[in-house]
C-alpha positions in Angstrom: -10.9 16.3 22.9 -7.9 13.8 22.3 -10.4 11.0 21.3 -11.8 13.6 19.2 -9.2 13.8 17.1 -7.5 10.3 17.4 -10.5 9.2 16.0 -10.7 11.8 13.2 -6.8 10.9 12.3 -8.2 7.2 12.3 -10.7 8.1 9.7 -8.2 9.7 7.6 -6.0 6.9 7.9 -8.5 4.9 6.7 -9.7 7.0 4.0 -6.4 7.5 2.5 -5.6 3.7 2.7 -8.8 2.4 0.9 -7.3 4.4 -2.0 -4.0 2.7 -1.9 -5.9 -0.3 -1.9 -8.2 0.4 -5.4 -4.7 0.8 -6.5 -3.6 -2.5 -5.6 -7.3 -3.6 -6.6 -6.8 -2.6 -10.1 -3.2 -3.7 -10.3 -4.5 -7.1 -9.4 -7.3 -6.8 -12.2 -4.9 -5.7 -14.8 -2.7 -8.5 -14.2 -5.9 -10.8 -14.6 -6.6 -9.1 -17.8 -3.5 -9.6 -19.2 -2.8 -13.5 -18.1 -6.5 -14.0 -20.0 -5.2 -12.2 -23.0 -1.7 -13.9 -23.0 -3.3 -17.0 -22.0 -5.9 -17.1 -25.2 -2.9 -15.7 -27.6 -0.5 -18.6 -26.1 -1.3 -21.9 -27.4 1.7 -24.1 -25.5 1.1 -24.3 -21.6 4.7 -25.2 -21.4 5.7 -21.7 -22.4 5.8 -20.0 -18.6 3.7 -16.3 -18.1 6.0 -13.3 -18.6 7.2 -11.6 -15.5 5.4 -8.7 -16.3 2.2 -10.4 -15.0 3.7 -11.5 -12.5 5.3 -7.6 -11.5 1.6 -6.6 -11.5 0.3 -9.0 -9.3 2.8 -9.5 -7.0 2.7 -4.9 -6.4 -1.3 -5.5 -6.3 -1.3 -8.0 -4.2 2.1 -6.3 -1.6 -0.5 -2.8 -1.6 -3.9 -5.1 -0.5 -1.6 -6.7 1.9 -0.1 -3.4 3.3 -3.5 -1.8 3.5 -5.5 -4.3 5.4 -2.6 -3.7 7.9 -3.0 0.0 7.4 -6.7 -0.5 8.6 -5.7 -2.8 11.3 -3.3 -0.4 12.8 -5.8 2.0 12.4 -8.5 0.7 14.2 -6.1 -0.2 17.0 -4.0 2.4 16.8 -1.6 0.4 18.8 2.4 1.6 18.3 3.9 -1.3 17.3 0.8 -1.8 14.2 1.5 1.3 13.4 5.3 1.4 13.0 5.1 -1.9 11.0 2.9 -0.1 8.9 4.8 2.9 8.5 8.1 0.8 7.7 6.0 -1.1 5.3 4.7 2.0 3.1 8.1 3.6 3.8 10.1 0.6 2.2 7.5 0.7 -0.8 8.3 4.4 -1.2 11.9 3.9 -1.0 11.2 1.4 -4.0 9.1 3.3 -5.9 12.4 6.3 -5.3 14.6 3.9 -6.8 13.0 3.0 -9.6 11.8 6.4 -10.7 15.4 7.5 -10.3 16.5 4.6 -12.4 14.4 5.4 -15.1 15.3 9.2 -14.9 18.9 9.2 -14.9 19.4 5.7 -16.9 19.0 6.3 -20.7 18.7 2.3 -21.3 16.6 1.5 -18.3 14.8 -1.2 -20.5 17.7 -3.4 -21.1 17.6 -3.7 -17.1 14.4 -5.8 -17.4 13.5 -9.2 -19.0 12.6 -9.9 -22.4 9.1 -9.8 -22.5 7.2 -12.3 -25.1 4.0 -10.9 -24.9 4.4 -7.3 -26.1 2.5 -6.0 -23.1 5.2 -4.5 -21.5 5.6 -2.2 -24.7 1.8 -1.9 -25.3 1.8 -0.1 -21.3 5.4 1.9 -22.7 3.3 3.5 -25.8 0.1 4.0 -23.4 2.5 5.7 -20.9 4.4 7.8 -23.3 0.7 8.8 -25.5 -0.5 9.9 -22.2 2.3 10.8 -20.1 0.8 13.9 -18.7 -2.1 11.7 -17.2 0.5 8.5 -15.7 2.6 11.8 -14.5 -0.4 12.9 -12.2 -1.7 9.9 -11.3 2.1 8.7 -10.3 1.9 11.7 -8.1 -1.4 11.2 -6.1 -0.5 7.8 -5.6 2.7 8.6 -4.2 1.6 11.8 -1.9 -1.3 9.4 -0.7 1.3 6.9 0.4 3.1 10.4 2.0 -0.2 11.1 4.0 -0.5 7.2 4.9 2.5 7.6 6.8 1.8 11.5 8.1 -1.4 10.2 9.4 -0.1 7.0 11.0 3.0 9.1 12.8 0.3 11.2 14.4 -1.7 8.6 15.3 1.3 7.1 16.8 2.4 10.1 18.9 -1.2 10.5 20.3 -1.2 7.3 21.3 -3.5 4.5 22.3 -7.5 4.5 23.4 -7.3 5.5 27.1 -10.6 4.5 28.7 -12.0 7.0 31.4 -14.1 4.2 33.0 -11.4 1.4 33.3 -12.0 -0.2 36.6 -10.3 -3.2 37.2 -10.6 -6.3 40.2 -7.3 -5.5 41.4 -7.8 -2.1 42.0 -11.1 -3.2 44.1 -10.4 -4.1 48.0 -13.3 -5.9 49.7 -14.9 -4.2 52.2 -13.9 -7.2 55.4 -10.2 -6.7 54.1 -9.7 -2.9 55.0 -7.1 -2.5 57.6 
């Protein structure tokens, strides 16, 4: 019964953390969208990309990361993956916290950030505000799918590792000349 449902808590694990990573995914591929578009709009190459591309890929690219440990730890179910894990997408969530909160309570949040040359960053503001409704739900799901990510992976954790019924070993073994 317990491998039953180990490996049914893997699956969900797994599941849940393939989202995070079309997330990350699709950050990345955003980020490439806009670098082509700010690259074809930007004649001088010594002008440096705005650190809103950079934002994009770098979150992408730290989700990808965090999920191919997610499905690591998953597979192995071993403690010490798993608690990495779980710090990892805790440490995110605790980011993602802060920065909600700072938006929230923080009437000039904008003046916190760079000056971006591009305009994207205020193209992705007017989006955001035309369709906040949408942003506010999908901001939700991604953040109660991190919640499960580290739900599942604290289960898997207290039910602990594979146990295999038909581990024999050559230590265990005694030859039969050697009995005493």
């Amino acid at each position: 019964m317990g491998k039953m449902v180990r490996s049914c808590f893997q699956s969900m694990l797994k599941l849940v953390n393939s989202l995070v990573a079309m997330v990350g995914l699709a950050m990345i591929l955003y980020g490439l969208w806009m670098f082509r578009v700010w690259h074809k709009t930007i004649d001088d190459s010594d002008f440096p990309p705005p650190w809103f591309i950079y934002a994009f890929f770098g979150i992408g690219a730290s989700l990808c990361v965090i999920t191919c440990s997610g499905h690591i730890a998953a597979e192995t179910a071993n403690g010490c993956c798993l608690f990495l894990y779980m710090l990892c997408v805790f440490l995110l969530l605790i980011l993602e916290a802060a920065v909600t909160v700072d938006v929230f309570f923080n009437r000039d949040w904008e003046e916190d950030f760079p000056e971006d040359s591009t305009g994207k960053f205020d193209e992705l503001k007017g989006f955001i505000k035309k369709n906040f409704e949408m942003c506010k739900w999908i901001g939700l799901s991604i953040v109660v799918i991190q919640g499960l990510c580290v739900l599942f992976a604290m289960i898997l954790k207290a039910l602990g590792p594979h146990r295999e019924s038909s581990y024999e070993s050559d230590d265990d073994y005694t030859p039969e000349g050697q009995i005493r």
